[in-house]
C-alpha positions in Angstrom: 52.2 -0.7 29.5 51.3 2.9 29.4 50.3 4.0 32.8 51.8 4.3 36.1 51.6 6.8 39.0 54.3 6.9 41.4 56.6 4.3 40.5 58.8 2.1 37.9 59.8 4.6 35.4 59.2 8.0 35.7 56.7 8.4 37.6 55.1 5.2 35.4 51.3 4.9 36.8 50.4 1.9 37.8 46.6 2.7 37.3 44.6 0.2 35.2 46.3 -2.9 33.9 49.2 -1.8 35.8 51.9 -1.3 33.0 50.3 -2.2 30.3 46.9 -0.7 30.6 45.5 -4.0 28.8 44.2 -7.0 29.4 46.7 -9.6 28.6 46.0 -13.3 26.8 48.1 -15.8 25.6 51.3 -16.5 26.3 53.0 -13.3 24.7 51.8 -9.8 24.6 51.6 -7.9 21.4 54.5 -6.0 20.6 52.9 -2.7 22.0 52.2 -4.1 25.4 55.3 -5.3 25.5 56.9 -2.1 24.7 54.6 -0.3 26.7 55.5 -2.1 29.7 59.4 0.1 29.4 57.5 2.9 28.4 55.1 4.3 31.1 56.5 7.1 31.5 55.1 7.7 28.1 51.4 9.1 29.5 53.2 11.0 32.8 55.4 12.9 30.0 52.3 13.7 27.9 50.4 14.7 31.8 53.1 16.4 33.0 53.6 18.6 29.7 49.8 19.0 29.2 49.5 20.7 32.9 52.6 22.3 33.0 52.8 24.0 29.4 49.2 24.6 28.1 48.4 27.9 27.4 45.8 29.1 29.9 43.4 31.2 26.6 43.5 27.9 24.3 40.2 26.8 22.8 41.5 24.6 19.9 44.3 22.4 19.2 46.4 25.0 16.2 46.6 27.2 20.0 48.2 24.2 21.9 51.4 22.3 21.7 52.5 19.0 20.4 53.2 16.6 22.6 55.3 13.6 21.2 56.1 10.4 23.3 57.9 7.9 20.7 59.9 5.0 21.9 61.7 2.5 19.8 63.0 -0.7 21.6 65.9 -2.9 19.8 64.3 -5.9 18.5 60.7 -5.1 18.3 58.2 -3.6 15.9 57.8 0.3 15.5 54.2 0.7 17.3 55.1 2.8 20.4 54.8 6.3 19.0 52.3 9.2 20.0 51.0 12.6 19.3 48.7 14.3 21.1 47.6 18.1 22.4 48.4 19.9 25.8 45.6 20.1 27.7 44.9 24.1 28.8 45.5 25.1 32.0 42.2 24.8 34.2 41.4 21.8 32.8 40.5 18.9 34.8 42.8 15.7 35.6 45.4 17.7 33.6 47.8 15.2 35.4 46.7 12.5 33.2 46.4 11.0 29.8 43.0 11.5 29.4 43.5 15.5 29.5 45.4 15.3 26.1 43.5 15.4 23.3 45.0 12.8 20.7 46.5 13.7 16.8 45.1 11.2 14.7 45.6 13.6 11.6 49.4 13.8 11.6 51.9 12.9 9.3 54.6 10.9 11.0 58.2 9.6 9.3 61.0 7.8 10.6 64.3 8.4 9.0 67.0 5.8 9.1 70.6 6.1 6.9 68.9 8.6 4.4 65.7 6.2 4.0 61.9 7.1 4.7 59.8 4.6 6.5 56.2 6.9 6.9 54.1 5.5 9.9 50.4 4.8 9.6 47.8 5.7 12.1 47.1 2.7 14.9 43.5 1.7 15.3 40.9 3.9 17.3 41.0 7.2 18.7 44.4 6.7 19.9 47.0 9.0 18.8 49.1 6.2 18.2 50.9 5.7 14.9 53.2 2.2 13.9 55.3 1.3 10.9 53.3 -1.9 8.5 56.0 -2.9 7.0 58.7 -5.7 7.0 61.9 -3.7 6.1 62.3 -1.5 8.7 64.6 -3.1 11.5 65.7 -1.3 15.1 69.0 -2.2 16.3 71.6 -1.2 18.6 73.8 1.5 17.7 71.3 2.6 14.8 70.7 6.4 14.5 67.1 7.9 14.1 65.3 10.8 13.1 61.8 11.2 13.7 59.9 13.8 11.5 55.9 15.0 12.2 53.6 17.4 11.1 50.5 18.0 12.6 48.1 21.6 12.6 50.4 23.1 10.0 53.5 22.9 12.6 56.8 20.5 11.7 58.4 18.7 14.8 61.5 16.6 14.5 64.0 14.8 17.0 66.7 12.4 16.9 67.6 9.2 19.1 70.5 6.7 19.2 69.7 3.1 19.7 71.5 1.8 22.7 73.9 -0.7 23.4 71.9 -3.4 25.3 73.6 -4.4 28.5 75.4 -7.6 29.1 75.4 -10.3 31.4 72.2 -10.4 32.6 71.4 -13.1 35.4 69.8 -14.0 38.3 71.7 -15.8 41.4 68.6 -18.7 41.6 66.7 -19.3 38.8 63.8 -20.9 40.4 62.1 -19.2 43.6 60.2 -21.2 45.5 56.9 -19.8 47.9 56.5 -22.0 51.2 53.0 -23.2 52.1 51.7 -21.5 55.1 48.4 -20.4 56.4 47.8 -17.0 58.6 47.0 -17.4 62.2 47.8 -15.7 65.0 51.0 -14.7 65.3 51.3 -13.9 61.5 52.0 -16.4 58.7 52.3 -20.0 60.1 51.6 -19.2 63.5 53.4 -19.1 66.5 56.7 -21.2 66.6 56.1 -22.6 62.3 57.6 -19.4 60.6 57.7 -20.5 56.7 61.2 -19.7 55.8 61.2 -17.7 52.9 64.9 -17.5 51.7 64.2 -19.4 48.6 61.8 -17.0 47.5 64.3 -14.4 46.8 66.6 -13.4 44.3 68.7 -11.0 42.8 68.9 -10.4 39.2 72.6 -8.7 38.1 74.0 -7.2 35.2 77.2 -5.5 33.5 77.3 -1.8 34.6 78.5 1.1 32.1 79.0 4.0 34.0 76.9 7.0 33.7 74.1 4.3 32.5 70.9 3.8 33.3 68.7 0.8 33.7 65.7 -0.6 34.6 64.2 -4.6 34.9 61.3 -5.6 33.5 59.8 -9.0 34.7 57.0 -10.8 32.7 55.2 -14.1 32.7 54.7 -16.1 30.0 52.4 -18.9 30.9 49.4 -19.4 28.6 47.0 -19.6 31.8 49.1 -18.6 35.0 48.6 -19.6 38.2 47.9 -16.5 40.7 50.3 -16.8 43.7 47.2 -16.1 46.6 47.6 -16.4 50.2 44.9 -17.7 53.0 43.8 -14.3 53.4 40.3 -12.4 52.7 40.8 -11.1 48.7 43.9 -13.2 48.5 46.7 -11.8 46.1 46.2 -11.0 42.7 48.6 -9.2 40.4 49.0 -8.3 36.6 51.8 -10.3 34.2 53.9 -7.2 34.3 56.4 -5.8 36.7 58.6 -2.7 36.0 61.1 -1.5 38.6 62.6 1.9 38.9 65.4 3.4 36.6 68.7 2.4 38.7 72.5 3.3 38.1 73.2 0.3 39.6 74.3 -3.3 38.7 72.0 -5.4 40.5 68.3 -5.6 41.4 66.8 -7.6 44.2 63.7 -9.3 43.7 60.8 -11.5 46.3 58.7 -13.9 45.0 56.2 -12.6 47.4 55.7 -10.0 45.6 54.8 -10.9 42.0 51.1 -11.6 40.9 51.9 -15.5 39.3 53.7 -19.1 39.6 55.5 -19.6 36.4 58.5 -19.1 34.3 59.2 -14.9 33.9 61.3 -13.2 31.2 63.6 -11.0 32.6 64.4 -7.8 30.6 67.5 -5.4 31.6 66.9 -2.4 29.8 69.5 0.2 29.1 68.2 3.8 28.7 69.7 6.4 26.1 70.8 9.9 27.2 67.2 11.3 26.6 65.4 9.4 28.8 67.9 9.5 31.7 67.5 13.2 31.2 63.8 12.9 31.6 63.8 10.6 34.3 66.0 13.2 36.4 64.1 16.4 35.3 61.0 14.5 37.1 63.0 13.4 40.0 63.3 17.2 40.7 62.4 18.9 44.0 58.3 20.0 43.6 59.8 23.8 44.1 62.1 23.8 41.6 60.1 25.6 38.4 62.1 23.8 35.4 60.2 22.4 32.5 60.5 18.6 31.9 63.2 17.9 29.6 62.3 18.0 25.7 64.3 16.7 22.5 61.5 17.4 20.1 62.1 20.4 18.0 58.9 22.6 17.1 57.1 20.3 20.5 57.5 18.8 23.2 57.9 15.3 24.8 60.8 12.7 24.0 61.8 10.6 21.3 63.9 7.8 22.7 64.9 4.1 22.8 66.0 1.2 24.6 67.4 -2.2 24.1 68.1 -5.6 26.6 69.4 -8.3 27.6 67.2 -11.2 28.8 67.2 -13.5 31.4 64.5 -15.7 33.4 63.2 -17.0 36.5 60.5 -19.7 37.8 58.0 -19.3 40.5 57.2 -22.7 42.1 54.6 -23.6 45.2 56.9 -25.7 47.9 
């Protein structure tokens, strides 16, 4: 999950493979889709500095900024972390990912109670870099420093794990979709409305004040059903949903509008004070002339984290 235009968080482009940006198979997503899923907003933070901050005369990368987007999620491997240029001013599709140029030569570190954990390059041409080994554990509460270099220039930020949420829930655990055909009159025709009150639900959870959240919805069927309707091109979805940040306690959610029948994890995820800081710099009016918010010292971008509580749901066919 690393793209997303418009919606879910920040801005998270739903453009390709919807969250993830990759196919999915099995029953379980690698650790990094699964992680990518929270982090969309990863690529509009790397777009949004690469067209807002490039300088207009840079040829070469030691001219540009650093752009870091590194996410650690309670619970889950390190493999969400990534480093790229700012695209200069002029260029094209300086809105997106593909306008930053990715750091594949840095030197990345995590720092955790005085100990060292150096990151390794992912596969490809990524930018990405993830942690190999087997002693380095995320949890909530834990305190992080992240430390870089790449062309000759040192970056460094710091993040707080946080507390994960409690009490998530949903009111029905099992939604059920009605048969129905579309005829005239709309779905079941004149005078056989489906009724479609089982299909919805409402997933709830703890509120902290001043917190932010978002839900994550995933299905974990080994070969899932696609919920389609008797329509040209029918429905067809991706395993992922990600809903907008929200201050709120509770999130609605229909059926009717997820891509699969079958059993969906349901992830509350509680954002630290970075992210809810970059989520509102983006929600800013299109006048206003503020950079995004940063944490990354000798960059830009964010270094944050997120941890949840979990929950699930069925989709059945009435």
């Amino acid at each position: 999950m690393r793209a997303s235009t418009g919606q879910a968080l920040t801005g998270h482009a739903i453009t390709g493979d919807a969250i993830t940006g990759h196919a999915i198979t099995g029953s379980v997503l690698a650790p990094r889709r699964r992680a990518a899923s929270l982090a969309s907003a990863a690529v509009v933070v790397a777009g949004l500095f690469a067209g807002a901050c490039g300088d207009p005369s840079a040829t070469s990368p030691e001219q540009r900024d650093a752009v870091v987007r590194a996410y650690l999620y309670a619970g889950l491997p390190v493999n969400d972390i990534r480093l790229t240029w700012t695209a200069p001013i002029g260029t094209s599709d300086t809105t997106t990912a593909a306008a930053a140029q990715p750091i594949n030569d840095a030197t990345v570190v995590l720092v955790k109670s005085g100990v060292r954990y150096a990151l390794a390059k992912s596969a490809g041409d990524s930018g990405y870099y993830q942690y190999n080994g087997t002693n380095l554990t995320v949890r909530e509460g834990d305190v992080f420093t992240l430390e870089a270099t790449a062309g000759g220039r040192t970056l460094s930020a710091r993040t707080v794990v946080p507390i994960r949420p409690s009490g998530a829930r949903v009111a029905s655990s099992t939604l059920t979709i009605p048969t129905f055909t579309f005829g005239p009159g709309g779905p079941g025709g004149p005078g056989n409305r489906p009724d479609f009150s089982s299909a919805v639900t409402q997933v709830h959870w703890t509120r902290t004040a001043g917190a932010l959240y978002f839900v994550t919805l995933e299905n974990v069927e080994a070969t899932p059903t696609a919920i389609e309707f008797d329509f040209p091109g029918g429905i067809r979805g991706r395993r992922r949903i990600v809903f907008p940040p929200t201050a709120a306690d509770s999130l609605p959610v229909n059926a009717l509008g997820l891509p699969y029948y079958g059993r969906y994890v349901v992830n509350v995820w509680r954002v630290n004070e970075e992210y809810a800081q970059l989520y509102a710099t983006l929600q800013q009016d299109s006048r206003d002339l503020n950079e995004p918010f940063t944490n990354i010292v000798g960059g830009l971008g964010v270094f944050t984290a997120f941890a949840a509580d979990t929950t699930s749901v069925v989709v059945v066919k009435k």
